[in-house]
N, C-alpha and C positions, 0 to 999 in steps of 0.2 A: 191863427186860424182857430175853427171853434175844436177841432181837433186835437190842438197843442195840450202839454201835462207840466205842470210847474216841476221842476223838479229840485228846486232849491230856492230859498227865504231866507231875507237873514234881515236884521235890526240894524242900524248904522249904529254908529256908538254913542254919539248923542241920544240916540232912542227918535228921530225924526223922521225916518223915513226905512223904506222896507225897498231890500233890492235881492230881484227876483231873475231865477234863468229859465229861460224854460225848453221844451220837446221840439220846437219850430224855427231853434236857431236863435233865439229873441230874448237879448234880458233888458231888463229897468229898471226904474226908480220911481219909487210911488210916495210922494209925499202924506204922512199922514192924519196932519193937521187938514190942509186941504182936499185931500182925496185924491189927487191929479197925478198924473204919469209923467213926470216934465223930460223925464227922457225913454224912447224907446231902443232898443240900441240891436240894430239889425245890420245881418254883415255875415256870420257866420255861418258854412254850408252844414252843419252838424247840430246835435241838442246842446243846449249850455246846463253843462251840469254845475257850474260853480259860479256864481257872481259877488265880488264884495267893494266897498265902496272906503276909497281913501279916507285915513282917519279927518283930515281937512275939509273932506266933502266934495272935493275938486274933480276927481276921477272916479272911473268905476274899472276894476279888471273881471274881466272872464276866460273861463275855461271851458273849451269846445271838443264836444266825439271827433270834429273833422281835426285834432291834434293840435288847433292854434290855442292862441293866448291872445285878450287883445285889451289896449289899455283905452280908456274914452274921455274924451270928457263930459263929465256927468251934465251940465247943463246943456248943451249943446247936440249929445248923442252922439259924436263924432269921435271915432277910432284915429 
């Protein structure tokens, strides 16, 4: 929502893409070459204060206020 506050960014370790948590429950993957969001990753009832992305590029974990943890797969979006 136009509401939501990032509240964590981080650099994959190739340096390609940027994976972000944010105030609205919502983190992703922003590819930097292209510009594009190829996964949004929506599910958790709380802010995502931490998101980082398998060294592989395969996965994404997050860290939620509402206490969970959840593992994704990055292209996909899917928990």
């Amino acid at each position: 929502d136009d509401h939501s506050q990032m509240l964590s960014a981080r650099f994959s370790d190739d340096g390609t893409h940027i994976v972000f948590g944010s105030s609205n429950g919502e983190a992703g993957l922003k590819n930097l070459k292209s510009g594009r969001l190829p996964s949004v990753l929506r599910g958790h009832g709380g802010s995502v204060f931490d998101a980082r992305l398998s060294p592989d590029g395969t996965r994404v974990v997050t860290a939620s206020l509402d206490g969970t943890a959840r593992v994704w797969h990055a292209g996909k979006g899917e928990a």
